[in-house]
One Martini backbone bead per residue (centre of mass of N, CA, C, O) as a GRO file, in nm:
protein
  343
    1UNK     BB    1   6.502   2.747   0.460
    2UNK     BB    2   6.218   2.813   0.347
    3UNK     BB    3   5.917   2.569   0.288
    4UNK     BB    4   5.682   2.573   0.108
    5UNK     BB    5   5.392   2.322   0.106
    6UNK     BB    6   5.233   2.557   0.075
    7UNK     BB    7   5.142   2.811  -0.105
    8UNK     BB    8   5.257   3.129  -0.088
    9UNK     BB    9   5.110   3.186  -0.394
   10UNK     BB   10   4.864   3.307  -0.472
   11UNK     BB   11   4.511   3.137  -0.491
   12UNK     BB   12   4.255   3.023  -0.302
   13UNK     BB   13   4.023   2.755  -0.426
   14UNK     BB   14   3.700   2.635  -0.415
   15UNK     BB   15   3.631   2.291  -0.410
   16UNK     BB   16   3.390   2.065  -0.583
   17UNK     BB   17   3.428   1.728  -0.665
   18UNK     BB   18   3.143   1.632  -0.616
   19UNK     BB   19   2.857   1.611  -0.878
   20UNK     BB   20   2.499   1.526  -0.934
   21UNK     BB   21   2.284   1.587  -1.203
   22UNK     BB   22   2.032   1.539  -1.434
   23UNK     BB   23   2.224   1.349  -1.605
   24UNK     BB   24   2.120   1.174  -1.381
   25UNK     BB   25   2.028   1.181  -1.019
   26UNK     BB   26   2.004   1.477  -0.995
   27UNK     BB   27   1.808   1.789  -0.917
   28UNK     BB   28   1.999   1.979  -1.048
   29UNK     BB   29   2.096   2.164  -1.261
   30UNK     BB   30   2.381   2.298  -1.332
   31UNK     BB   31   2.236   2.644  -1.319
   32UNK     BB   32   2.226   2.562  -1.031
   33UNK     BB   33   2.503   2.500  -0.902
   34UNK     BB   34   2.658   2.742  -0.980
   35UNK     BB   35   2.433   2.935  -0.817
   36UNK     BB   36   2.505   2.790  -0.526
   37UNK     BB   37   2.813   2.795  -0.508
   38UNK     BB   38   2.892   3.084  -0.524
   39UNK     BB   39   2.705   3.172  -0.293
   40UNK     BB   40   2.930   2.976  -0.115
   41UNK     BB   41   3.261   3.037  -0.237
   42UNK     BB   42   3.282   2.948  -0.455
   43UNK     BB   43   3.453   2.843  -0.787
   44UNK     BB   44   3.455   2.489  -0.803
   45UNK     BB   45   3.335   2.235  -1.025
   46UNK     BB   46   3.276   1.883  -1.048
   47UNK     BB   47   3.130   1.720  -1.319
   48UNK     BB   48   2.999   1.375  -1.178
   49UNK     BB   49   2.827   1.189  -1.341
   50UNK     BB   50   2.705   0.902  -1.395
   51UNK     BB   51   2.898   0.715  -1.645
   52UNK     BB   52   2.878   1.036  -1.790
   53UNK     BB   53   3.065   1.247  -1.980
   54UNK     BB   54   2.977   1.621  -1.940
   55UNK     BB   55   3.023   1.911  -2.024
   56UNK     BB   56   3.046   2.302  -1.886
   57UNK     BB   57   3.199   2.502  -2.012
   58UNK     BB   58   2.962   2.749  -2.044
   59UNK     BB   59   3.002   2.811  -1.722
   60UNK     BB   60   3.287   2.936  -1.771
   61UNK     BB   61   3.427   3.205  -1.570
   62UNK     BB   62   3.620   3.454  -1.377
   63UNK     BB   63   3.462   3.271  -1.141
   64UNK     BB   64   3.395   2.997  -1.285
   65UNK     BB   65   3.472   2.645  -1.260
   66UNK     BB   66   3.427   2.357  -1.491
   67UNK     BB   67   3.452   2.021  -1.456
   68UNK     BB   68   3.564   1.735  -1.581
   69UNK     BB   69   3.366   1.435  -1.520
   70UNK     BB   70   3.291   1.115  -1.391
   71UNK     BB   71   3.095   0.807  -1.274
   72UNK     BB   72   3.200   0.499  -1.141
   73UNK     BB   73   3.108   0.160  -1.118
   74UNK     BB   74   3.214  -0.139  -0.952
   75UNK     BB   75   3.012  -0.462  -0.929
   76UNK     BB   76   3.026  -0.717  -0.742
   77UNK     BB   77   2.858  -1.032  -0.779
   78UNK     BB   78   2.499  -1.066  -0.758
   79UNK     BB   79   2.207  -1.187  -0.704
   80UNK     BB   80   1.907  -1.073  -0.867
   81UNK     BB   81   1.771  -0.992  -0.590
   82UNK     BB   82   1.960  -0.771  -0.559
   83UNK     BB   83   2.013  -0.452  -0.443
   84UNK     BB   84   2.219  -0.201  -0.439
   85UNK     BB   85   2.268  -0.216  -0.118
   86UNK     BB   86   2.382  -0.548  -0.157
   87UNK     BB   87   2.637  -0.423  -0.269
   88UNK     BB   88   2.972  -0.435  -0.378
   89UNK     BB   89   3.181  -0.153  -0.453
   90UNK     BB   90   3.343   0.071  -0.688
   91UNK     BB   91   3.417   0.398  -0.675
   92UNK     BB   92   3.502   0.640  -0.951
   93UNK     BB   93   3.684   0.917  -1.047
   94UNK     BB   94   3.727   1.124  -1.329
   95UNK     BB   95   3.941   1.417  -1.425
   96UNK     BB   96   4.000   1.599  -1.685
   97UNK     BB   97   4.230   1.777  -1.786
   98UNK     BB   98   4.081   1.853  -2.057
   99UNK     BB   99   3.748   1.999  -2.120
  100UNK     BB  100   3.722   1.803  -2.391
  101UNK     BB  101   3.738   1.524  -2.231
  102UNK     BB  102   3.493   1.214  -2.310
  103UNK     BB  103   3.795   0.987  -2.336
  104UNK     BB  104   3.717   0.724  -2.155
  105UNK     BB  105   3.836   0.373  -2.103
  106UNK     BB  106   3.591   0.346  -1.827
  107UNK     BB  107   3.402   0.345  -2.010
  108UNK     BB  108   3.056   0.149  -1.995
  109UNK     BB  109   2.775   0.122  -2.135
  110UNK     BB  110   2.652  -0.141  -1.938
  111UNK     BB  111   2.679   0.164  -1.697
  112UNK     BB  112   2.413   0.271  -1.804
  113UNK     BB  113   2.133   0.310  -1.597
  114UNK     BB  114   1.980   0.571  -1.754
  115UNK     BB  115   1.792   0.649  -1.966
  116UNK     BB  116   1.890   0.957  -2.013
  117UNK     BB  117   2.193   0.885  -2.001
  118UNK     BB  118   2.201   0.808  -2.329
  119UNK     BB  119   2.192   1.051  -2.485
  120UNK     BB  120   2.510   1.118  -2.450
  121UNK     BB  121   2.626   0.879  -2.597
  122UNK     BB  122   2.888   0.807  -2.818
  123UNK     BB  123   3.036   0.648  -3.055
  124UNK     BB  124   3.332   0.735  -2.963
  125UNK     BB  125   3.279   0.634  -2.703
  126UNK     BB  126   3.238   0.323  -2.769
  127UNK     BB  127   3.484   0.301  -2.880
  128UNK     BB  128   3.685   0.332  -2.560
  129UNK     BB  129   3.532   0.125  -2.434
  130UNK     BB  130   3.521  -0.086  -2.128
  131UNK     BB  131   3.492  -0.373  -1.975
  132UNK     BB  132   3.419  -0.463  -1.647
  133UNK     BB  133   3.514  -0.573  -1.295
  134UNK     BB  134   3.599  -0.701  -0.984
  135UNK     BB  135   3.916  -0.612  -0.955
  136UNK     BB  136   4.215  -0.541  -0.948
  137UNK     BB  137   4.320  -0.547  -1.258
  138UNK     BB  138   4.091  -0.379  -1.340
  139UNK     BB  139   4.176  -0.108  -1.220
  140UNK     BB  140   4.426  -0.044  -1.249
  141UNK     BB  141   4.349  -0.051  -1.600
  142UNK     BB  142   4.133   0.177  -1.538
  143UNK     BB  143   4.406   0.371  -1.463
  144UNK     BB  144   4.569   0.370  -1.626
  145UNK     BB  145   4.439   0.418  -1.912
  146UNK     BB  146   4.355   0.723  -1.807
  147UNK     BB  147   4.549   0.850  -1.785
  148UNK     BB  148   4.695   0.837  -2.024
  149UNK     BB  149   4.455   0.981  -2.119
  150UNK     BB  150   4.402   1.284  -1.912
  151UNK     BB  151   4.338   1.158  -1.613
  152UNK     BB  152   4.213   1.187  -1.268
  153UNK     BB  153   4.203   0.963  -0.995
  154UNK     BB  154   3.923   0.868  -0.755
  155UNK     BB  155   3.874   0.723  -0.473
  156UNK     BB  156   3.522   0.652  -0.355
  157UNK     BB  157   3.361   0.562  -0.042
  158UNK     BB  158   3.415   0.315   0.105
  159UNK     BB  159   3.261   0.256   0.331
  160UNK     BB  160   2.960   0.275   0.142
  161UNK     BB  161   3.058   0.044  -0.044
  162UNK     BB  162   3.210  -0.200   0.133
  163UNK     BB  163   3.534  -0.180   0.190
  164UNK     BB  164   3.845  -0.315   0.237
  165UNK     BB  165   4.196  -0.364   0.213
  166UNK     BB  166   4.108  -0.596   0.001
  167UNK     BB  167   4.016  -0.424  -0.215
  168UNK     BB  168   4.259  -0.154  -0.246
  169UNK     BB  169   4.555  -0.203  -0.174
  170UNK     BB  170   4.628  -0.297  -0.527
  171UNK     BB  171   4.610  -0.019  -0.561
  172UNK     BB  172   4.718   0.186  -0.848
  173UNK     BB  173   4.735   0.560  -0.967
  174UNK     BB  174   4.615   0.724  -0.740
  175UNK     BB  175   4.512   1.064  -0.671
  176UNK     BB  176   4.287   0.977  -0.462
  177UNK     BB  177   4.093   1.030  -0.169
  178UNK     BB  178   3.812   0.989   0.024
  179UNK     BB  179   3.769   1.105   0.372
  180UNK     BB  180   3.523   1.292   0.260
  181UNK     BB  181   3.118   1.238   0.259
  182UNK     BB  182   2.818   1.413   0.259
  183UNK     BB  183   2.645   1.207   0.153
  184UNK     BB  184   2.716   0.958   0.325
  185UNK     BB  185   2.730   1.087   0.624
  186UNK     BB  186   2.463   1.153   0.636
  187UNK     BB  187   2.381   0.839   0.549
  188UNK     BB  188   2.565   0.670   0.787
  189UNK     BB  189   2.853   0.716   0.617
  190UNK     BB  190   3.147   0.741   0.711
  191UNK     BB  191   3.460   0.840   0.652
  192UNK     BB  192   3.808   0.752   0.633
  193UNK     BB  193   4.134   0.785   0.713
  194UNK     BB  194   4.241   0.455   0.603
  195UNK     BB  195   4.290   0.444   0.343
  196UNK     BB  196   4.506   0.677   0.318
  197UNK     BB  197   4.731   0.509   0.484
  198UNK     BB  198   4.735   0.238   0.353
  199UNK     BB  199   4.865   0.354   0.106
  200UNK     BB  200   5.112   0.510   0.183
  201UNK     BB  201   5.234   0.285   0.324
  202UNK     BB  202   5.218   0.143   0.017
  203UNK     BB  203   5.340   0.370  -0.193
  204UNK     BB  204   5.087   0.575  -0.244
  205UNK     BB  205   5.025   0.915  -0.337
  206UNK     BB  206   4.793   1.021  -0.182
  207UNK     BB  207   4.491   1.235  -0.195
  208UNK     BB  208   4.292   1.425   0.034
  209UNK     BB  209   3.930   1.432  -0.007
  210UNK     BB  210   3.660   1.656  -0.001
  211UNK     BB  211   3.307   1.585  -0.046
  212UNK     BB  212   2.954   1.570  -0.132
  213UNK     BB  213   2.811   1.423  -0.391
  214UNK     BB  214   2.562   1.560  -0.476
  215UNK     BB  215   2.201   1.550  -0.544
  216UNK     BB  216   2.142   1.805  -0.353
  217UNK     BB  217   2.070   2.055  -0.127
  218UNK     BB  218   2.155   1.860   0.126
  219UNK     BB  219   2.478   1.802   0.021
  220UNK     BB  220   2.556   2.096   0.035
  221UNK     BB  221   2.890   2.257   0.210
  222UNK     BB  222   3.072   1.996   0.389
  223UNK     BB  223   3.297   1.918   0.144
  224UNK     BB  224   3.633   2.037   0.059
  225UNK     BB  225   3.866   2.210  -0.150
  226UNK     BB  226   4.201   2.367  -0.169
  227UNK     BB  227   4.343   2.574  -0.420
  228UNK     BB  228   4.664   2.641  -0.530
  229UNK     BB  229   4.626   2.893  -0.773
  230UNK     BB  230   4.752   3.130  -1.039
  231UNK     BB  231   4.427   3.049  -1.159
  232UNK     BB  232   4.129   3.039  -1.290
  233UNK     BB  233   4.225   2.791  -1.483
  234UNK     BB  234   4.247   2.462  -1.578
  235UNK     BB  235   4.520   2.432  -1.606
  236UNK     BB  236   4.588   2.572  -1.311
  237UNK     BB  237   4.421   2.383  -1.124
  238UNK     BB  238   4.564   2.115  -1.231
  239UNK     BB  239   4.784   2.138  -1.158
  240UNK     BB  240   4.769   2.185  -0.877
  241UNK     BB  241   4.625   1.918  -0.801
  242UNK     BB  242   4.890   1.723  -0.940
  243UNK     BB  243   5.068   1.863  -0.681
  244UNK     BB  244   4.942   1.919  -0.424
  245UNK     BB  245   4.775   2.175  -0.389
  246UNK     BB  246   4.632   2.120  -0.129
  247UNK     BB  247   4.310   2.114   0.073
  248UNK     BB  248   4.110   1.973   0.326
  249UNK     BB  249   3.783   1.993   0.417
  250UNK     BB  250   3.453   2.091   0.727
  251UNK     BB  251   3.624   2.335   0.777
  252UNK     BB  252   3.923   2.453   0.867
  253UNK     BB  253   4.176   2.652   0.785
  254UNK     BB  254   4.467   2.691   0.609
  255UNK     BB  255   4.715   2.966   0.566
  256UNK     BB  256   5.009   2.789   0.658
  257UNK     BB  257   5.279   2.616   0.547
  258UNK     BB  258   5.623   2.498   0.672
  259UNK     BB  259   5.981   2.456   0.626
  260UNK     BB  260   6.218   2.453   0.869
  261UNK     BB  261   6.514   2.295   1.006
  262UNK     BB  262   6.241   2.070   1.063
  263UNK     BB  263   6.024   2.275   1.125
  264UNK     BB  264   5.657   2.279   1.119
  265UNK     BB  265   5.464   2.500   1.020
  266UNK     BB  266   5.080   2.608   1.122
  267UNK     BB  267   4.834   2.825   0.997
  268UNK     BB  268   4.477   2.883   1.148
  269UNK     BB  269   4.188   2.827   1.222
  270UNK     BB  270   4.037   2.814   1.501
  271UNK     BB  271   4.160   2.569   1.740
  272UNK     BB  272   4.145   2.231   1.952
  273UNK     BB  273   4.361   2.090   1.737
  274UNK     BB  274   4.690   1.952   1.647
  275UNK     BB  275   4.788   1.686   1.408
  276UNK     BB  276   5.086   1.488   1.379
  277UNK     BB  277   5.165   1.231   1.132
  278UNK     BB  278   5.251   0.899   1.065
  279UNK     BB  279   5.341   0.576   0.974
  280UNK     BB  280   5.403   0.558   1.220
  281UNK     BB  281   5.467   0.574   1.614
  282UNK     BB  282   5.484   0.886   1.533
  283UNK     BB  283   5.336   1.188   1.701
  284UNK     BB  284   5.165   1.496   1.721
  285UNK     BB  285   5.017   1.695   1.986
  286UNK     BB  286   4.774   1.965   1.998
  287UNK     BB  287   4.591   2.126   2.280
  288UNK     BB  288   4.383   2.345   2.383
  289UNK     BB  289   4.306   2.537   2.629
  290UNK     BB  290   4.089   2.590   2.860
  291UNK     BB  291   3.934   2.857   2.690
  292UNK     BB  292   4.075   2.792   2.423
  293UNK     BB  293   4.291   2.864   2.109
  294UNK     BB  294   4.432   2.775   1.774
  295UNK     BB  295   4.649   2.911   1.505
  296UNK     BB  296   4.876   2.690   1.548
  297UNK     BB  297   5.196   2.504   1.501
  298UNK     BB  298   5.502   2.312   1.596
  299UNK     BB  299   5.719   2.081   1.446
  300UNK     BB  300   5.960   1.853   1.558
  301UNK     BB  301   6.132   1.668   1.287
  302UNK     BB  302   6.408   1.614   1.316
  303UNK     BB  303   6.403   1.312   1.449
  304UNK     BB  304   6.273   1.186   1.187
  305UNK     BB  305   6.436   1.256   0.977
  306UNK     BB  306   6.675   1.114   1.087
  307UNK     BB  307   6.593   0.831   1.089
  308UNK     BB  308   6.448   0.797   0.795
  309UNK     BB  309   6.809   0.796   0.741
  310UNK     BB  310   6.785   0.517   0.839
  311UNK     BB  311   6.904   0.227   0.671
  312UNK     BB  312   6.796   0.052   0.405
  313UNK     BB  313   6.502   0.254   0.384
  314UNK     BB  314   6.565   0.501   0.344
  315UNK     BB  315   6.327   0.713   0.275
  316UNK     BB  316   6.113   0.492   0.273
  317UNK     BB  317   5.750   0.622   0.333
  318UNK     BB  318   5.828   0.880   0.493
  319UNK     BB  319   5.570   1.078   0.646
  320UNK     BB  320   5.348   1.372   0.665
  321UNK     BB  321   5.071   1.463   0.847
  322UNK     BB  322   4.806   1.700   0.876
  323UNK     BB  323   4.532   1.754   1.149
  324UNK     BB  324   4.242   1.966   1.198
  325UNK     BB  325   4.058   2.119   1.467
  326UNK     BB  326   3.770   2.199   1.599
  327UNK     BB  327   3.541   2.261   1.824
  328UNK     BB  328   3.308   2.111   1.679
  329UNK     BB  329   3.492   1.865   1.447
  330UNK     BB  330   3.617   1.990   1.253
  331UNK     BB  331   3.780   1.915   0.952
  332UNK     BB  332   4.173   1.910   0.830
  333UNK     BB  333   4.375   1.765   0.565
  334UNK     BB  334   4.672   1.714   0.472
  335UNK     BB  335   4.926   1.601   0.267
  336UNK     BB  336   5.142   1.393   0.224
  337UNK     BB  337   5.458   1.444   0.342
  338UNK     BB  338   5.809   1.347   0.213
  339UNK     BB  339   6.146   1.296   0.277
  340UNK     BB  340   6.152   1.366  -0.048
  341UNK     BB  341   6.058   1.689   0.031
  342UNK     BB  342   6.234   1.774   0.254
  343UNK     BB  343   6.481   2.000   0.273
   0.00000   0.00000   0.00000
C-alpha cells in the first residue's frame, strides 16, 4: 500500500519563519512584511522579533496567516569590554500554537536589550518570566516549559551563534533546527545540517527548517517551508507543523514523497543530484546525466530496513531523510522519516 511521507492532499503554503520587524532591530513594519512576502508567493510568515512576543493577528486574512512567536538569545558569561560579535550564544524561536498567547516562561525581562522594546512588555510577561543562564540544564528546562506552555521550539544558526556539538548534544524537546539561515549565509556564517543529524542520531526527532532571519529586505526571499496543511488557518497550519509535514528548501520544490513495499518515490522540480542518507553509513545518490536534469528518483530501502530490525537495538534511532539540489546548488531538504513510521 503506497504511503504518502508527504501530504497527498490539501495544499503547500510557504512560510517564513524567523522574521524581525521594528518592534525590535528589523527595517520594515509588520505591514511592509505582509506586502512583501504576499508579492513573492508566500501565505505564511511568523513574526519571531528579539525578546518580545507581539502578536499581528490583524495581518491575518484569507491570503496571509501571521504566526506568533519570539526569539532569545542566551549568552555564555563573557568579559564586560566584549561586544556582541564576541560572544558565544544560543537563539532559540518559540512559535505560539494559539494566535494570542504572549506568556511564554522563556521571557526574561533583562534580556530585551532594546529600549523600544520595552514598551511591549506587560505585566503579566513579567509574572511568566525567568532568569536565563548558558547551560544544557537551563535549555532544557526553558524548552520543557514552553512546550508546556503551548509553544514549539527551534534552534537558530548554530554556527553563526559559535555553537558545537557539546553546546546542543544534550538538547532535549526541540521542535525544529535551522539547517538555512539566509541572515547568517548572506553575512558569511552558513548554518549546515550537522546538528540536525547529530541531534537525529541521539534520538531527538527534530524537523529542518529554512528561514530567513530577516531584518531587511535584502535577507528575504532565500530561505523557506512548505507546510501541508488542510487549510490556511492557524490552528491547521501548527497542526501541520507539529506534525512534521512540510519540507525546508532554498529553491527545489518536492511535489511527492511516497513508500510503498520498500521502495521511497520522490517526484521534484527539475534537480542535478537526489540524495537519500541514513544515520548510519549507509546513502544512496542519484545524479542527473550531463545536460541533463533529474524529475525525481526511486530509493530501494528493503535492505536498510530489514537490517534496522535486526539486533538489540531493533529500529531504535534509524531514519532517513533526502536532501534535494538544483542545478544551481540550491538545496531542499526532508524531514527525517524513522523506521517505526515506515509501513
Amino acid at each position: 500500500m503506497k504511503q504518502y511521507l508527504l501530504p497527498g492532499q490539501g495544499k503547500f503554503y510557504k512560510a517564513n519563519l524567523h522574521m524581525h520587524t521594528v518592534v525590535s532591530d528589523g527595517e520594515m513594519t509588520p505591514d511592509e512584511v505582509k506586502r512583501a512576502f504576499l508579492a513573492h508567493g508566500y501565505s505564511v510568515v511568523a513574526f519571531t522579533d528579539h525578546e518580545v512576543i507581539v502578536p499581528h493577528n490583524d495581518l491575518t486574512d484569507e491570503n496571509f496567516l501571521a504566526l506568533t512567536g519570539f526569539e532569545i538569545a542566551v549568552n555564555l558569561p563573557h568579559p564586560p569590554t566584549w561586544d556582541f560579535a564576541f560572544m558565544k550564544t544560543c537563539h532559540m524561536n518559540f512559535y505560539a500554537k494559539e494566535p494570542g498567547n504572549v506568556l511564554c516562561p522563556a521571557f526574561d525581562e533583562t534580556g530585551v536589550w532594546l529600549k523600544h522594546s520595552r514598551a511591549f512588555i506587560t505585566d503579566e510577561m513579567r509574572a511568566h518570566g525567568t532568569r536565563r543562564e548558558y547551560s544544557a540544564g537551563c535549555f532544557n528546562r526553558l524548552i520543557a516549559e514552553a512546550n508546556q506552555a503551548g509553544f514549539l521550539v527551534s534552534l537558530n544558526h548554530p554556527v553563526w551563534s559559535g555553537q558545537n556539538y557539546t553546546d546542543y548534544c544534550d538538547m532535549k524537546g526541540l521542535w525544529a533546527v535551522e539547517c538555512y539561515n539566509s541572515g547568517c549565509a548572506l553575512t558569511g556564517y552558513p548554518d549546515t545540517v550537522q546538528p540536525l543529524d547529530d541531534l537525529l542520531r541521539l534520538g531527538e526527532r527534530v524537523l529542518p527548517i529554512a528561514t530567513d532571519d530577516a531584518h531587511c529586505l535584502a535577507h528575504c526571499f532565500h530561505g523557506w517551508v512548505m507546510i501541508g496543511a488542510e487549510a490556511l488557518t492557524y490552528k491547521a497550519v501548527i497542526r501541520a507543523m507539529e506534525q512534521g509535514a512540510m519540507y525546508a528548501s532554498t529553491g527545489p520544490a518536492i511535489e511527492e514523497l511516497t513508500c510503498e513495499e520498500g521502495t521511497v518515490h520522490i517526484v521534484t522540480s527539475p534537480a542535478a543530484e537526489i540524495t537519500l542518507t541514513t544515520e548510519r553509513r549507509f546513502a544512496l545518490r542519484i545524479a542527473a546525466k550531463e545536460g541533463e536534469l533529474l524529475e525525481g528518483a526511486y530509493f530501494d530501502l528493503k535492505e536498510y530496513l530489514y537490517k534496522s530490525k535486526e539486533g538489540p537495538d531493533a529500529n531504535k534511532g534509524c531514519y532517513f531523510r533526502i536532501t534535494v539540489k538544483d542545478a544551481a546548488g540550491r538545496c531542499a531538504w526532508t524531514r527525517a522519516y524513522f523506521a517505526d513510521e515506515i509501513a
